[in-house]
Wavefront OBJ file of the C-alpha trace (Angstrom):
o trace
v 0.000 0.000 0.000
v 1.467 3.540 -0.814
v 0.325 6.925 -0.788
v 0.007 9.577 -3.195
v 1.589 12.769 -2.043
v 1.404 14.675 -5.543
v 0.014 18.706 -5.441
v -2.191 17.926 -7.668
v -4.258 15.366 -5.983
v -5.335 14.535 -2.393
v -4.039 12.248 -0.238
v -5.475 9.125 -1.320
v -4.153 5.275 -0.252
v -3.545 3.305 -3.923
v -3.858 -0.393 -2.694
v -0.884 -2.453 -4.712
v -1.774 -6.622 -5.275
v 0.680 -8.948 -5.082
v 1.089 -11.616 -7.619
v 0.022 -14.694 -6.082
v 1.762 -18.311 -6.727
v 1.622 -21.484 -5.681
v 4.462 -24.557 -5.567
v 4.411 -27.768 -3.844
v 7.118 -30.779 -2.390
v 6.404 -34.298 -2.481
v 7.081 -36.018 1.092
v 9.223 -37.866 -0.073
v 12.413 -38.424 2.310
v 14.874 -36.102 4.176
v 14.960 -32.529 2.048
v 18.177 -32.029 0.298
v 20.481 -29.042 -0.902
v 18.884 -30.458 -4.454
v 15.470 -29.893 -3.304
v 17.170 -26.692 -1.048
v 18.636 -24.985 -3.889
v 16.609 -25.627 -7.146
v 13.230 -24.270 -5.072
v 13.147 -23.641 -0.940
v 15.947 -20.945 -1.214
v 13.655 -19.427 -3.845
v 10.304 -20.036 -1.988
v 11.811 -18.023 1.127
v 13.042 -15.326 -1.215
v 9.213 -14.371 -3.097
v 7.918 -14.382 0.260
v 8.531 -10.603 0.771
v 7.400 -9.764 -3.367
v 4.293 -11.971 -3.970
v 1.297 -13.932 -1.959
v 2.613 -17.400 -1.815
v 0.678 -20.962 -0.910
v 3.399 -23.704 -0.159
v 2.071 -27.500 0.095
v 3.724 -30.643 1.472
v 1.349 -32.644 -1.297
v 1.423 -35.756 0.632
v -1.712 -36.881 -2.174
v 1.101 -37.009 -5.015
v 3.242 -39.029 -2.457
v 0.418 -41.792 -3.181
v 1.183 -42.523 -6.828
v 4.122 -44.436 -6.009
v 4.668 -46.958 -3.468
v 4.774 -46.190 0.266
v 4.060 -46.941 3.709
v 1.114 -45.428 5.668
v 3.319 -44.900 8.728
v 6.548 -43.003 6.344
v 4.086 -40.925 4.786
v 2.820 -39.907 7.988
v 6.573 -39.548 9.372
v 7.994 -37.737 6.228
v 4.977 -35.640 5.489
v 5.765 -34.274 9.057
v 9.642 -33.700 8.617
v 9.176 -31.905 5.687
v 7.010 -29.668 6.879
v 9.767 -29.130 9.640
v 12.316 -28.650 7.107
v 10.476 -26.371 5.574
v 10.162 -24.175 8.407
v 13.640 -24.582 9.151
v 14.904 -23.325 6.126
v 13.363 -20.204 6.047
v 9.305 -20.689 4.900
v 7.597 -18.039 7.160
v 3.650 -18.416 7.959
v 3.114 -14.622 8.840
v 4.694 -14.104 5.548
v 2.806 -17.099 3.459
v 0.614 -19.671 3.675
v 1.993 -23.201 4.734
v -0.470 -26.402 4.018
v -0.753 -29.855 3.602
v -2.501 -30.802 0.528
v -4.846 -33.618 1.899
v -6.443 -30.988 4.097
v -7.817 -28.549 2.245
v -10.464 -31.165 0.454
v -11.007 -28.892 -2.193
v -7.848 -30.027 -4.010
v -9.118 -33.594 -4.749
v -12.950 -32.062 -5.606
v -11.230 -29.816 -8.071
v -8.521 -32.529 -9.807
v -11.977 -34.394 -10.159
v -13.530 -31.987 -12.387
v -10.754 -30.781 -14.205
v -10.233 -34.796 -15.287
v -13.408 -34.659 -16.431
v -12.311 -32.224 -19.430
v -8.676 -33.048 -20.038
v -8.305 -35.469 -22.728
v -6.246 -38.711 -22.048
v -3.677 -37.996 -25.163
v -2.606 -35.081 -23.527
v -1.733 -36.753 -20.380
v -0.285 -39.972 -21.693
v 2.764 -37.159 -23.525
v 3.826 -36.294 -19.709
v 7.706 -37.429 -19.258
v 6.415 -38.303 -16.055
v 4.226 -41.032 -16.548
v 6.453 -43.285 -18.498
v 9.225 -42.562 -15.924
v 7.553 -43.550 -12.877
v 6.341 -46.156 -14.761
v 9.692 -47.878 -15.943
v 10.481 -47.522 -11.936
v 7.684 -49.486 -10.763
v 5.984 -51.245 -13.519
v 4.272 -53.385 -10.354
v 2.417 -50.467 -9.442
v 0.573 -48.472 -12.051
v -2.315 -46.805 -11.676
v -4.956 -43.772 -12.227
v -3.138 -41.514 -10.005
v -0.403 -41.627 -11.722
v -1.526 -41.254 -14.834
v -3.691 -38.323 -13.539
v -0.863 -36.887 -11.468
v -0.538 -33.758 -13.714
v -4.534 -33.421 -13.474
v -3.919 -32.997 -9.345
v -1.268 -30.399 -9.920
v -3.011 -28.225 -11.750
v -5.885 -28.401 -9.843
v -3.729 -27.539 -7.001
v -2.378 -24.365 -8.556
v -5.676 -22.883 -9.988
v -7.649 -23.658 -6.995
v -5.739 -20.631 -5.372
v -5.702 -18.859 -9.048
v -1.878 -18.451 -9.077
v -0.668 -16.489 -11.571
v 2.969 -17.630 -11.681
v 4.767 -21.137 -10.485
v 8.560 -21.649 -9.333
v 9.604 -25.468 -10.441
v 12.587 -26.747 -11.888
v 12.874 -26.878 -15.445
v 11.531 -30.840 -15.179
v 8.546 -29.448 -13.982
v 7.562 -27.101 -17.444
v 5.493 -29.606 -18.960
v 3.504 -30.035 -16.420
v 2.929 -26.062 -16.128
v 2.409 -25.741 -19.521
v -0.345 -29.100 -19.031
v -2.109 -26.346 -16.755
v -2.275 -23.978 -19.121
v -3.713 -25.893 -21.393
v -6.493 -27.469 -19.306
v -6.786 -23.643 -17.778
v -7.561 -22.651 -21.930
v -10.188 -25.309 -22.378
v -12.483 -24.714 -19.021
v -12.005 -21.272 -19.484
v -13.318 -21.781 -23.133
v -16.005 -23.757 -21.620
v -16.979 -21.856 -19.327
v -15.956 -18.703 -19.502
v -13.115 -16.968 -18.193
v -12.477 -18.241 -14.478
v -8.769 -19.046 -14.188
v -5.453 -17.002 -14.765
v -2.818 -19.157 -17.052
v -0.316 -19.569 -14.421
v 3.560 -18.397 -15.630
v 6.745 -20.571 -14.564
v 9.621 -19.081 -12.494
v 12.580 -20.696 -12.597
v 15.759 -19.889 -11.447
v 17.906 -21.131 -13.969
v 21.595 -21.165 -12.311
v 19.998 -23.638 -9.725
v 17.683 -25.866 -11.573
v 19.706 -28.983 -11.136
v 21.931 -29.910 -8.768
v 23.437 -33.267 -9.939
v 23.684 -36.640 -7.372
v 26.977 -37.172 -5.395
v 27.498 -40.572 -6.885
v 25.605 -40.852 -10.149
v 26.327 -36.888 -11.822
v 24.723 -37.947 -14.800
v 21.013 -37.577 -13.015
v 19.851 -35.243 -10.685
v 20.512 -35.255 -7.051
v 17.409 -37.720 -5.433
v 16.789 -39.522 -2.377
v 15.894 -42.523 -4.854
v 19.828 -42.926 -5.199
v 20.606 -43.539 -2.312
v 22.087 -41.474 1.248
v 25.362 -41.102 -0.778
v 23.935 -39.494 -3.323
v 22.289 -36.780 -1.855
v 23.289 -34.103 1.186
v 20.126 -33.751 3.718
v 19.791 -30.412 4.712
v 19.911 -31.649 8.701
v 23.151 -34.026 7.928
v 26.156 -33.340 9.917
v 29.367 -31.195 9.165
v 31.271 -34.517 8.952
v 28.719 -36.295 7.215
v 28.160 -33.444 4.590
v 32.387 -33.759 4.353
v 32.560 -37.680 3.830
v 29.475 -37.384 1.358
v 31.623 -34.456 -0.986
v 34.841 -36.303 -0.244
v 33.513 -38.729 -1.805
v 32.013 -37.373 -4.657
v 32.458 -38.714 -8.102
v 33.915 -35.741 -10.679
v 36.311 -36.972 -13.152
v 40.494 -37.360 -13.685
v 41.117 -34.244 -14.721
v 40.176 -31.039 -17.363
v 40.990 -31.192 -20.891
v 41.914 -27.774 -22.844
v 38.459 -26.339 -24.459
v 36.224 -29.589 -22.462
v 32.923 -28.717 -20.801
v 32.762 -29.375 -16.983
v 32.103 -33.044 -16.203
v 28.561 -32.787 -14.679
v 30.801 -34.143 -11.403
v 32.611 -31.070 -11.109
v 30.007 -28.768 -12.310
v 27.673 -29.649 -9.488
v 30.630 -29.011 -6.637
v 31.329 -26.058 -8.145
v 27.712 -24.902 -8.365
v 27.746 -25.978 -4.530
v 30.277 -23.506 -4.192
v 28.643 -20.803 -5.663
v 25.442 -21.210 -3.898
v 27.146 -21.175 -0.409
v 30.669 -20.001 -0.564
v 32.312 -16.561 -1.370
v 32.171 -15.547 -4.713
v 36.050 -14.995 -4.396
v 36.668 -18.901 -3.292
v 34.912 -19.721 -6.929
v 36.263 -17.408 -8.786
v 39.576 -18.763 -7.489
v 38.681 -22.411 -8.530
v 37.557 -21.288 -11.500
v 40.738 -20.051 -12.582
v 42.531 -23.410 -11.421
v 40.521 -25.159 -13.487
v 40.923 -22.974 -16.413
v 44.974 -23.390 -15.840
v 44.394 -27.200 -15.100
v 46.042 -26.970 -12.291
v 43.099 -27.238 -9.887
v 43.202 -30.240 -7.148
v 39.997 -31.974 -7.085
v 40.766 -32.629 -3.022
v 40.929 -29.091 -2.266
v 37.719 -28.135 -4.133
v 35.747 -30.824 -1.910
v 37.139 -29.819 1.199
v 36.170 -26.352 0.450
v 33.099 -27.128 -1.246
v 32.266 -29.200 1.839
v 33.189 -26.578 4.401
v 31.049 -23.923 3.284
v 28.337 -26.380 2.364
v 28.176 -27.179 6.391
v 28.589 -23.759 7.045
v 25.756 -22.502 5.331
v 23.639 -25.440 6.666
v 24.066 -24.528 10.231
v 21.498 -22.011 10.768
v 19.075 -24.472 9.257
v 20.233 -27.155 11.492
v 19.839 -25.382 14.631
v 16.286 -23.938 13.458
v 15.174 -27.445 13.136
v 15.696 -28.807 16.411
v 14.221 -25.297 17.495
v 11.396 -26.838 15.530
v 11.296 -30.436 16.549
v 11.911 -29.141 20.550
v 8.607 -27.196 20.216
v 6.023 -28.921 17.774
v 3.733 -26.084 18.717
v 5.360 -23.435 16.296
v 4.301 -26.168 13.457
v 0.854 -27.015 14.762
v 0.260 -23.214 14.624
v 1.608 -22.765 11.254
v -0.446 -25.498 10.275
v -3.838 -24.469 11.702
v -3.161 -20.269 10.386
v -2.260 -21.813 6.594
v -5.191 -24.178 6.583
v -7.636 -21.472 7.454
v -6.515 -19.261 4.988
v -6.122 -21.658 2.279
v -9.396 -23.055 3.064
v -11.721 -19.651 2.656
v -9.632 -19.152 -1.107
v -10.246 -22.863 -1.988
v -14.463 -22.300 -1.059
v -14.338 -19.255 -2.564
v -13.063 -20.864 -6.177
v -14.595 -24.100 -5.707
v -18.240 -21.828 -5.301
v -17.603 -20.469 -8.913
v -16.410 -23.354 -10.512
v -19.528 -25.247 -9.109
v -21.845 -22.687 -10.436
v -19.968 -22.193 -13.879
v -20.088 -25.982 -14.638
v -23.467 -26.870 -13.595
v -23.660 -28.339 -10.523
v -27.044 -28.776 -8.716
v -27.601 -25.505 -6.491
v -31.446 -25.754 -5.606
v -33.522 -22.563 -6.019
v -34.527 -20.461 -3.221
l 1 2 3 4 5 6 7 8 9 10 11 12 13 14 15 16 17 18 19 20 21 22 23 24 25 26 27 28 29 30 31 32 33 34 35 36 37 38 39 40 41 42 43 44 45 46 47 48 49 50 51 52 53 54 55 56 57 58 59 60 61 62 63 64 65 66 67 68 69 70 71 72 73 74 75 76 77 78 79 80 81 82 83 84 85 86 87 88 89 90 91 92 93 94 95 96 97 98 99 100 101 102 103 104 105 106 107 108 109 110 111 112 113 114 115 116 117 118 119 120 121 122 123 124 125 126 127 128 129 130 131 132 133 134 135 136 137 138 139 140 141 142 143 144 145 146 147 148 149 150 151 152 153 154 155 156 157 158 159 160 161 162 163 164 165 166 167 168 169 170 171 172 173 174 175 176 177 178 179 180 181 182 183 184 185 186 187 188 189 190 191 192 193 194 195 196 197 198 199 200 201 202 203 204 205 206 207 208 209 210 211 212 213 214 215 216 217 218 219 220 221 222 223 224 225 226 227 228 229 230 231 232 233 234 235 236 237 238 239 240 241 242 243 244 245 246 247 248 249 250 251 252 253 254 255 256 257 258 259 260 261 262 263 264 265 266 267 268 269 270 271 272 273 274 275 276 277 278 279 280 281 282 283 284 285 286 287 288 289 290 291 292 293 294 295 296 297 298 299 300 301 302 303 304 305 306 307 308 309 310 311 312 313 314 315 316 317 318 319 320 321 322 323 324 325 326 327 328 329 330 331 332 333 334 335 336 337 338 339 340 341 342 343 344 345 346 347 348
């Protein structure tokens, strides 16, 4: 809100909107400087420049298999994590998916006009299936249905995901075009922020893919591990035998060096950087760095979280605050798209 102070007008209070946007984490393990860096670190920065809803969606955790008990368990440490790492509720709204109901009522709907080509051309679908051919199923072929529903519901107008994430943005978009043309204009087309230096940090022990719990504790840093096990996790990080004259980065040493970036002093890179240039760079001293300032710039997080976990209050009452406020936004869409689409509403 700001005020006009011009001579040729009153005082008069101009009220300014923020953009609002929604994003959402599978509980899906310990959170990791992947999961950190490529959209948390984000997430806490658009706090202060646009309305944001943040979701554990602990629904999309269902697609795949899991245990009733670890869902519970991890659903509840990454909300913790969250916290920890900077996700304010006085300055956003925190949820958990499965409790504002109006997620699933929505995804219902919206499946109702999405045709089944367009879903069967997600990259996600024939991933997850080649990882668990055993266990395929509707939600997971209508996984991309649920996310958009879960964005619209709150009418974002923008989205921060990785760049795996754009097709299933631009899905929204598409199945935001057709109810819209339907009937008639109800939702905003929702625009993808993504910040690109971060997008993908790569796995400790597999640099070809991205870093994932799925590969293992090696493979990933937790953002709660230790100082000495973040050190024997970089120390032991694959890169490659050396730099070749006009080469590319081996992903390897791309991602520590990334790492570096994201937590160190931009003089520490920029000195790496020029060893590696020269070839004369020592692979040793770039992980113990790397793995220095990766613990150092953990710590705060660390000690917030057992803040966190020593008082389970502060997340009960982030909880309860983002679930009321999500809740009145979710009624308030789900009473137009009810009356748009035809739904019985009995004449008084």
């Amino acid at each position: 809100m700001t005020l006009c102070s011009s001579p040729n007008c009153r005082w008069k209070v101009i009220i300014v909107t923020k953009r609002r946007v929604f994003s959402g984490m599978r509980p899906t393990g310990r959170m990791h400087v992947g999961n950190y860096l490529g959209a948390v670190r984000n997430w806490v920065q658009m706090q202060d420049t646009y309305q944001c809803i943040y979701a554990v969606v602990d629904y999309h955790a269902m697609t795949t298999p899991y245990e009733p008990d670890q869902l519970n368990q991890e659903t509840d440490e990454m909300l913790v994590d969250l916290l920890a790492s900077g996700i304010d509720p006085e300055k956003c709204t925190l949820i958990v998916q499965s409790q504002v109901p109006q997620h699933s009522e929505l995804a219902w709907i919206l499946g109702t006009i999405t045709p089944l080509g367009w879903l069967e051309r997600v990259p996600t679908f024939k991933e997850k299936s080649d990882m668990h051919p055993d266990y395929l199923n509707l939600g997971l072929l209508s996984y991309p249905v649920l996310q958009a529903a879960d964005i619209i519901l709150y009418k974002a107008e923008a989205v921060p995901v990785g760049e795996d994430q754009r097709p299933h943005v631009e899905l929204t978009r598409e199945i935001v075009r057709r109810f819209n043309h339907m009937f008639g204009d109800t939702f905003p087309e929702p625009q993808v922020i993504t910040k690109k230096e971060t997008a993908r940090i790569a796995s400790l022990t597999e640099p070809g893919k991205k870093m994932s719990k799925s590969l293992g504790p090696s493979s990933y840093i937790a953002i709660g591990d230790s100082p000495e096990q973040i050190r024997e996790k970089i120390m032991k990080a694959v890169t490659d035998t050396g730099p070749s004259s006009g080469d590319e980065m081996s992903p390897g040493v791309a991602s520590l060096f990334l790492l570096l970036r994201s937590f160190g002093a931009e003089e520490q890179y920029q000195a790496f950087a020029d060893e590696y240039r020269a070839q004369t760079i020592r692979y040793v001293d770039l992980k113990e760095t790397t793995a220095d300032v990766v613990a150092q710039g953990l710590q705060p997080i660390r000690e917030k979280k057992q803040e966190i976990q020593n008082n389970k209050r502060m997340l009960e009452d982030a909880l309860a605050q983002g679930r009321e406020t999500a809740t009145a936004l979710a009624a308030e869409t789900m009473s137009e798209v009810r009356n748009r689409i035809g739904l019985y509403n009995p004449r008084m």
